[in-house]
Legacy VTK file of the C-alpha trace (Angstrom):
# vtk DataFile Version 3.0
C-alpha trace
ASCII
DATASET POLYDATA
POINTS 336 float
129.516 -44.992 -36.386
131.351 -47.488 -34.455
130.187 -49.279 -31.360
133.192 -49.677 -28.448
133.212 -53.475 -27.985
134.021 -54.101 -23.939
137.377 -55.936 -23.381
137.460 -59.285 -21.968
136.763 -59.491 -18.184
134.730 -56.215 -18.303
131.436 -56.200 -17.063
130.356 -53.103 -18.305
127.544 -53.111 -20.584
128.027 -52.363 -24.312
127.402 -48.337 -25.268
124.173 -47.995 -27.240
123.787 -46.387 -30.524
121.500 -44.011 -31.031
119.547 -45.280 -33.795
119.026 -48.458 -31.431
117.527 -46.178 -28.862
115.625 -44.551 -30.739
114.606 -47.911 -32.282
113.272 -48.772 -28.230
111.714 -45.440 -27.870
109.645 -45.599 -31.189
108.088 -49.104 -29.807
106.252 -47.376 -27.066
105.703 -48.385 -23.484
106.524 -51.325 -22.039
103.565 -54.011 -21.875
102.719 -54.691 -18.116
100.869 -57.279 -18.321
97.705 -56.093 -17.655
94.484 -55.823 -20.272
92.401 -52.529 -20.002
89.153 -53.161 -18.080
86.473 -54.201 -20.046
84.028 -51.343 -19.684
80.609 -52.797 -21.376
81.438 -55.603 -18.692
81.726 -53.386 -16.056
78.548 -51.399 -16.851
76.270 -54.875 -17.246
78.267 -55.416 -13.868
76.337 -52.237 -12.201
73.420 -52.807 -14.237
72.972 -55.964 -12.283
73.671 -54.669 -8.999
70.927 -52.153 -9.300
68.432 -54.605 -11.036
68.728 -56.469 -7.656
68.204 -53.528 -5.239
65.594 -51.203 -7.541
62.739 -53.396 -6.005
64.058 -52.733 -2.656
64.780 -49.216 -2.809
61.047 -49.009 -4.756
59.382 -50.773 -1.572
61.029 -48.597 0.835
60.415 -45.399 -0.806
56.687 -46.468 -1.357
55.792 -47.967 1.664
58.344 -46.084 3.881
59.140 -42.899 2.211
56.249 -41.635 1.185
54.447 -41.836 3.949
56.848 -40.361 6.439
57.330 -37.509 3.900
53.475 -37.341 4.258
53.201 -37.406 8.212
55.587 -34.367 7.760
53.690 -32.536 5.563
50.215 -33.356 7.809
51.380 -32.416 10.537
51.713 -28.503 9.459
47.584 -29.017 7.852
44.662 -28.860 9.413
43.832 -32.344 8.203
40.652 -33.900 9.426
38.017 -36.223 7.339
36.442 -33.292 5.874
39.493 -31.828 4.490
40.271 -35.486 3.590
37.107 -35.745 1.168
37.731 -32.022 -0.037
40.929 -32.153 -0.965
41.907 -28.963 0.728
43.863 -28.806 4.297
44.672 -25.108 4.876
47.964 -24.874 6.175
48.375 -23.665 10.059
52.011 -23.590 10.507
53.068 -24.816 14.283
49.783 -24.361 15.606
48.897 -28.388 15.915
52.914 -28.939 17.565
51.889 -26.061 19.675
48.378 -27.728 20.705
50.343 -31.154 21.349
52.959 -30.041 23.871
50.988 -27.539 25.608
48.573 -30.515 26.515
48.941 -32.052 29.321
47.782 -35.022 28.658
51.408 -35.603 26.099
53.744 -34.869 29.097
52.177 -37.690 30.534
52.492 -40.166 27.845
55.803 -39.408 27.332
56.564 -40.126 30.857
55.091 -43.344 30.841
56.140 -44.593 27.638
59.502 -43.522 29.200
58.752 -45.791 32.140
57.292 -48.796 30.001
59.685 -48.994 28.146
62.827 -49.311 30.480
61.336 -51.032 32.852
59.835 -53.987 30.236
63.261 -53.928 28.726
65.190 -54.694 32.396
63.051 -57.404 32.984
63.097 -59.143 29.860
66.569 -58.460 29.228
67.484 -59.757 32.513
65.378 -62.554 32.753
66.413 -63.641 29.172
69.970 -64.037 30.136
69.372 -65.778 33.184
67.388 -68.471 30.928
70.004 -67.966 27.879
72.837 -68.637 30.395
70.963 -71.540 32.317
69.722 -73.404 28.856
73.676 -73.144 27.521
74.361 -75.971 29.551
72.316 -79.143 27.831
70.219 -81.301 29.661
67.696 -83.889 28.846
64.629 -82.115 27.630
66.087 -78.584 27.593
64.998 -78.463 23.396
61.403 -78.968 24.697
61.282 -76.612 27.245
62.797 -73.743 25.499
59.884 -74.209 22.549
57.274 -74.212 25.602
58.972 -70.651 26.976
58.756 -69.532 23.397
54.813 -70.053 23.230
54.443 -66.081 24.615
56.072 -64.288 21.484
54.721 -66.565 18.949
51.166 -65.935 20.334
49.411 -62.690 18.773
49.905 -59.870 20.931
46.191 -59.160 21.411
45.566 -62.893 22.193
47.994 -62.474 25.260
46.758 -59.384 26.532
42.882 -60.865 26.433
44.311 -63.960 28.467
46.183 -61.520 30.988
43.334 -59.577 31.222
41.376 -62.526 32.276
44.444 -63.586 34.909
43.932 -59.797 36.285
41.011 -59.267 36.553
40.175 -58.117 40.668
37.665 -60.365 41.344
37.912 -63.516 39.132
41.445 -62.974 38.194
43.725 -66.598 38.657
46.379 -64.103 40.342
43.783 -62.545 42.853
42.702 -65.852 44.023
46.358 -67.294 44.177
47.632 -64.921 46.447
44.408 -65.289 48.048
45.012 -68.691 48.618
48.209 -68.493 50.372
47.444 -65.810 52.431
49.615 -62.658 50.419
46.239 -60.374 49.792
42.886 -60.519 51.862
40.739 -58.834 48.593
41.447 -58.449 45.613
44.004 -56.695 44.202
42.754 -53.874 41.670
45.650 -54.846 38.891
44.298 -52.756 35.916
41.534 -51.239 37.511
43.995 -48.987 39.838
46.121 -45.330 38.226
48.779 -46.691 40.740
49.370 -50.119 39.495
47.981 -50.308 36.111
51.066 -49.269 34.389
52.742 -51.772 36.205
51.009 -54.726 35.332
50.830 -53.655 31.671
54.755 -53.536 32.193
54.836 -57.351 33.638
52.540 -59.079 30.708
54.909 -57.083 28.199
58.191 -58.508 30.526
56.675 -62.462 29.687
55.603 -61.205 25.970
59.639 -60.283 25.253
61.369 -62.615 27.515
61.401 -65.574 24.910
62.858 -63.056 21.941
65.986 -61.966 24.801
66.453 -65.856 25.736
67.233 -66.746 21.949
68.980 -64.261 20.476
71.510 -64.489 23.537
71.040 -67.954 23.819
72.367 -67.993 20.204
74.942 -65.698 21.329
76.190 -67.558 24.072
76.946 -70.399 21.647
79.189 -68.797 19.397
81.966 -68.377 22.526
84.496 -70.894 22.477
83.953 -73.100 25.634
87.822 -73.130 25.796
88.025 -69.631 27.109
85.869 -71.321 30.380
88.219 -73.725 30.422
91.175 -71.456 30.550
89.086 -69.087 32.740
88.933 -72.217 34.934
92.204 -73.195 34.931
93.562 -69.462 36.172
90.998 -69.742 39.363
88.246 -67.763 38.416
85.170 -68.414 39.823
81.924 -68.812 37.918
80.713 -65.060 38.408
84.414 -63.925 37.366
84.198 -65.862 33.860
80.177 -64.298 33.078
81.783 -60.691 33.714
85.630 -61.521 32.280
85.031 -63.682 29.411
81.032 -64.131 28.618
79.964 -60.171 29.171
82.392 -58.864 26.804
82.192 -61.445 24.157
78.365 -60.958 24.251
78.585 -56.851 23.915
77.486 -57.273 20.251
74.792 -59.690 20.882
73.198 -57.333 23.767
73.255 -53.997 22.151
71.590 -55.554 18.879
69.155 -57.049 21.594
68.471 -54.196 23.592
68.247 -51.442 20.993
65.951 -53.495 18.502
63.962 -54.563 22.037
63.616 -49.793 23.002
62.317 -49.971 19.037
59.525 -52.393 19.679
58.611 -51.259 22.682
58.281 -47.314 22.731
55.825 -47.396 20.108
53.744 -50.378 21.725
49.944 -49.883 21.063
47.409 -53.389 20.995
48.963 -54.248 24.019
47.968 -51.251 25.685
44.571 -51.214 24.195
43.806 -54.811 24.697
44.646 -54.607 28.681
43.500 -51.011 29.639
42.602 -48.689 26.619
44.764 -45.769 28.266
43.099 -46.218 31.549
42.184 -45.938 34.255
42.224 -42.532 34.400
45.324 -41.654 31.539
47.795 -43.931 33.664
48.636 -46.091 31.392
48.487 -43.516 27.907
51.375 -43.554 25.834
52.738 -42.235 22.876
51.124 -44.756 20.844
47.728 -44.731 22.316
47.965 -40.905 21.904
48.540 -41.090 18.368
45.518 -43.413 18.278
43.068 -41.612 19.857
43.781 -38.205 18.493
43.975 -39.519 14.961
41.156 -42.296 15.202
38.661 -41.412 18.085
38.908 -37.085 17.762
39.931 -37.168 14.015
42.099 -35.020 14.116
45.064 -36.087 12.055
47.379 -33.369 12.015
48.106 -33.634 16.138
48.049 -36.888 15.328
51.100 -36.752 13.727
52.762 -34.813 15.462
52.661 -37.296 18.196
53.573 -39.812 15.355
56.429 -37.612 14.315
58.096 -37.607 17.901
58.034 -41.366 17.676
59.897 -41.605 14.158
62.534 -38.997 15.721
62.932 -41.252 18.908
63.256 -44.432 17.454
65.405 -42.826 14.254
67.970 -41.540 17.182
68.291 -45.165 18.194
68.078 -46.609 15.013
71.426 -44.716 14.395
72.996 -45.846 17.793
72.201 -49.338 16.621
73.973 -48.853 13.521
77.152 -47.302 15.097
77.096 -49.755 17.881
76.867 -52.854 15.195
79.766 -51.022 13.430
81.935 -50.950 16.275
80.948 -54.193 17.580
81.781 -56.060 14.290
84.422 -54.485 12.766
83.318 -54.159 9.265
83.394 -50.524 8.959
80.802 -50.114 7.106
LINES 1 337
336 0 1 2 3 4 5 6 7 8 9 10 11 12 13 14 15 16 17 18 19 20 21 22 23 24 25 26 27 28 29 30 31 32 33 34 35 36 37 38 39 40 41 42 43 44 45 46 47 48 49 50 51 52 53 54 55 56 57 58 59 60 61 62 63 64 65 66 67 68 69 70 71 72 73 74 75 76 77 78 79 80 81 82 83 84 85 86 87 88 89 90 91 92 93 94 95 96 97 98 99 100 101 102 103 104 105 106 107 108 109 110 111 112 113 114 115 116 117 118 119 120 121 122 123 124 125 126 127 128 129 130 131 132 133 134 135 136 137 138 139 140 141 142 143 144 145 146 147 148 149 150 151 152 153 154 155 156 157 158 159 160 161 162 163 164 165 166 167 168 169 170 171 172 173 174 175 176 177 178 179 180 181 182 183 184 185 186 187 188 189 190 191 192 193 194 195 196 197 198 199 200 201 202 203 204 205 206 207 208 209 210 211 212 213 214 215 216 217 218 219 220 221 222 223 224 225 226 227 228 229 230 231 232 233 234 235 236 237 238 239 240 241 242 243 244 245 246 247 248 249 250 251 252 253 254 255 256 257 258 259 260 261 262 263 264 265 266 267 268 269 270 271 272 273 274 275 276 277 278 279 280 281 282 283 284 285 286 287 288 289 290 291 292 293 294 295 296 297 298 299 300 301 302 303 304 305 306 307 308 309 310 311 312 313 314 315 316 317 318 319 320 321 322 323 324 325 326 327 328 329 330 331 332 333 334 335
């Protein structure tokens, strides 16, 4: 068979034979470029991965899972230190979640761990910005006296509350015979002794316990914005309280919600605090769901209510912990 040669000038393309097609089809498909993944590479490459996150996911599971998988399970048992020794803890169904919300005694600790809580994380939220935003600007000695203001969270809880305990006590308290002093209270002031003011001063010692953690996390915050923004802020008129809610406020979003909801996980389930200043008292005012968990697990032995009281503290903070997470999503972008 002849092949039709093109004429000069033509820019057609010369008619192929069929034997030379089928020569090009019988060599197969075109190379790309591109090597087939090396698949005993890839599988050392997950090997690894999991080599380095096996002791992680064998600490949580051991030291996390199992016993909130056990709480669970005790709080459905009558569980108490004989059925501990025996080995057997009959099963009673809802009766110990029925016993816990039918006493009073909960209601109330949930309302003032409700109370606690907000109100220590206003004031040291608030107070921790105003220090965050006044140490931003440097100033001879300002490295010094933000390690003196961080003296209250590196001291042991328990240490603190002793010392405030000391500071409020009614009749050799420093704080009684301050006010004293300057004519603000003829006796003394009953600051832990009182249902009507104890919760209150167990909220103010846990304000100056957190204030230091709000000042440095936002302080650290507060540096990442570039100072040009101020200076553009500036430059269109805004006033000082303009450029903290237009430009600082939104640029710190991230930086509060991470402080505010790890600040509600701290807090709600608070317990040396509480029983270094008041032990519950006086009179239940200052109970909350952390002391309750104490007492009915540790002073009445019974450990099934006991966790069921610790089980409504796992689902309150896990609610948050997920806010957190969706928040820091959001906030950073990763989407992940």
């Amino acid at each position: 068979m002849t092949t039709a040669v093109p004429s000069a000038g033509s820019f057609e393309p010369a008619a192929q034979s069929p034997s030379d097609s089928a020569d090009s089809s019988a060599g197969g498909p075109a190379k790309t470029g591109r090597t087939a993944p090396n698949r005993p590479r890839r599988d050392r490459h997950s090997l690894l991965r999991w080599m380095f996150v096996l002791p992680a996911l064998l600490y949580m599971t051991l030291f996390f899972g199992y016993p909130l998988v056990r709480n669970i399970v005790m709080s459905f048992q009558r569980y108490t230190p004989t059925t501990y020794f025996t080995g057997e803890a009959p099963f009673t169904g809802l009766d110990n979640w029925r016993a816990v919300f039918s006493n009073e005694l909960f209601a109330d600790s949930l309302w003032h761990t409700a109370v606690f809580t907000v109100g220590s994380l206003v004031g040291q939220f608030t107070i921790g910005l105003a220090l965050a935003v006044f140490f931003s600007r440097r100033f001879r000695l300002s490295g010094v006296i933000r390690a003196v203001l961080l003296l209250p969270w590196l001291v042991p809880m328990v240490v603190s509350a002793v010392v405030w305990r000391r500071v409020l006590d009614q009749d050799h308290g420093i704080l009684n015979s301050a006010l004293q002093a300057v004519g603000l209270a003829d006796g003394g002031v009953p600051w832990l002794s009182s249902p009507s003011v104890a919760l209150l001063s167990a909220i103010m010692v846990n304000i100056w316990i957190g204030i230091p953690f709000n000042m440095v996390i936002l302080y650290g915050g507060l540096q990442e914005i570039p100072r040009q923004l101020y200076e553009a802020a500036a430059l269109d008129g805004a006033s000082p309280w303009r450029a903290f809610r237009s430009v600082t406020l939104p640029l710190l979003r991230p930086v509060i919600t991470v402080v505010l909801v790890l600040g509600f996980m701290s807090t709600v389930k608070i317990l040396d605090l509480i029983l270094a200043l008041t032990s519950g008292g006086p009179a239940d005012s200052t109970q909350t769901l952390g002391t309750v968990t104490y007492q009915l697990s540790f002073l009445q032995l019974d450990f099934g209510q006991g966790a069921v009281v610790g089980n409504v503290l796992i689902v309150i903070s896990a609610v948050f912990a997920v806010l957190y997470l969706r928040a820091n999503r959001a906030d950073f972008g990763t989407g992940k």
